[in-house]
C-alpha positions as CSV (number, residue, x, y, z in Angstrom):
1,X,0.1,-5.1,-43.0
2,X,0.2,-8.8,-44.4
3,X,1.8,-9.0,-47.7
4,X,-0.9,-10.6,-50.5
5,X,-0.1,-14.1,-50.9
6,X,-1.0,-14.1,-54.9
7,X,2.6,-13.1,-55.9
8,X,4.2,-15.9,-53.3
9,X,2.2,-18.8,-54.2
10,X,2.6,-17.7,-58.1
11,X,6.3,-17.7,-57.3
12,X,6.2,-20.9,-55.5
13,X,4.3,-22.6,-58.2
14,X,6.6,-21.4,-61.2
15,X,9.3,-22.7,-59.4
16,X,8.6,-25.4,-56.8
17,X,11.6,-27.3,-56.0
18,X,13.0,-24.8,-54.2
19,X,10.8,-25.2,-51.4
20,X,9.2,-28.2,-51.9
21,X,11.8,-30.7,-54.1
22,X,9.4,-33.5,-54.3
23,X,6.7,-31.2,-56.7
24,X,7.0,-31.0,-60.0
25,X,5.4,-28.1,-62.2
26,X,2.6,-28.6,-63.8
27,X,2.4,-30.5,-67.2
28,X,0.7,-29.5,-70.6
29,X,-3.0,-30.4,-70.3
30,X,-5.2,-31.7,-73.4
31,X,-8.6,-32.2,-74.4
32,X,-8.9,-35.6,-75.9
33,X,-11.3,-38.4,-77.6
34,X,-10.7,-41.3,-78.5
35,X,-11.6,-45.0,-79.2
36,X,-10.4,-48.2,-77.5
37,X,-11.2,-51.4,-78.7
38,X,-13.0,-53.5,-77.1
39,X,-12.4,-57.3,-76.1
40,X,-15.9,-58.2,-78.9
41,X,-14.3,-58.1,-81.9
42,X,-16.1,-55.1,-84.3
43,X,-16.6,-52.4,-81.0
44,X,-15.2,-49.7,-79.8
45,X,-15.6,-48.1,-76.7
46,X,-15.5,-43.9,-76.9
47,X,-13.5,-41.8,-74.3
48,X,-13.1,-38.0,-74.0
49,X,-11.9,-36.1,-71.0
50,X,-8.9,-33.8,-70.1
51,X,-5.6,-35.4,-69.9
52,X,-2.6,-34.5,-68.3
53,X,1.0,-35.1,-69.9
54,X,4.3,-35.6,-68.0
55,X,5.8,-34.7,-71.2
56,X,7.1,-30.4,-71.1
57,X,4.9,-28.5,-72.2
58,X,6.7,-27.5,-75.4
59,X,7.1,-30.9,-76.7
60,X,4.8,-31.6,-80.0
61,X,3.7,-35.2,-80.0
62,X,2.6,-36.9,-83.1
63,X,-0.8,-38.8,-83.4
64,X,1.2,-42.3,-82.7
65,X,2.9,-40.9,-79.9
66,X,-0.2,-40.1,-77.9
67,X,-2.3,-43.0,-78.9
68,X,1.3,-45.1,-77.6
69,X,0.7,-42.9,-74.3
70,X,-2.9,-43.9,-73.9
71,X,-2.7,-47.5,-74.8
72,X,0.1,-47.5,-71.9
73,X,-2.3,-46.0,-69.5
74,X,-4.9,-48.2,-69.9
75,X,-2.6,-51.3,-70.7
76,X,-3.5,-52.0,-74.0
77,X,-1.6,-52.1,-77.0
78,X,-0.9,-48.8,-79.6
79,X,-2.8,-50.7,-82.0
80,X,-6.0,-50.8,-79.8
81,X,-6.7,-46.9,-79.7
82,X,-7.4,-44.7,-82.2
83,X,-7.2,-40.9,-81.4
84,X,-10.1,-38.9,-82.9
85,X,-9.0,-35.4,-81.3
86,X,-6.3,-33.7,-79.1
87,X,-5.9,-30.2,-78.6
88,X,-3.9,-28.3,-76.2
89,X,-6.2,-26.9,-73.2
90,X,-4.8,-23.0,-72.6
């Protein structure tokens, strides 16, 4: 009889880089809004989606942190978002 796969892929994916040493685990996932500037002075363009952190997922990032970590991934500066919300997605 075949052995389930649940408990092998579980295993696999708890610890990958035994098998496969180019994955990494997955990263702490948030649900976030926030504004970015836009180019006309006086508006602000709204964004709000899931977003995944390379950070572990015990670190606790501050507000600046995570708007520094957005303005990089949209190549802006930290002083061009503002972060309206941002909690962890369990």
């Amino acid at each position: 009889m075949a052995q389930p796969l649940t408990p092998i892929l579980w295993s696999r994916a708890q610890n990958p880089g035994g098998l496969f040493p180019n994955v990494q685990t997955m990263r702490a996932k948030y649900y976030t809004r926030f504004l970015l500037c836009s180019e006309e002075p006086g508006f602000a363009d709204e964004y709000s989606g899931v977003v995944e952190l390379n950070h572990g997922v015990d670190q606790v990032l501050e507000p600046k942190e995570i708007e520094a970590v957005l303005a990089l991934n949209f190549q802006r500066d930290e002083n061009e978002v503002e972060l309206l919300n941002w909690s962890r997605i369990h």
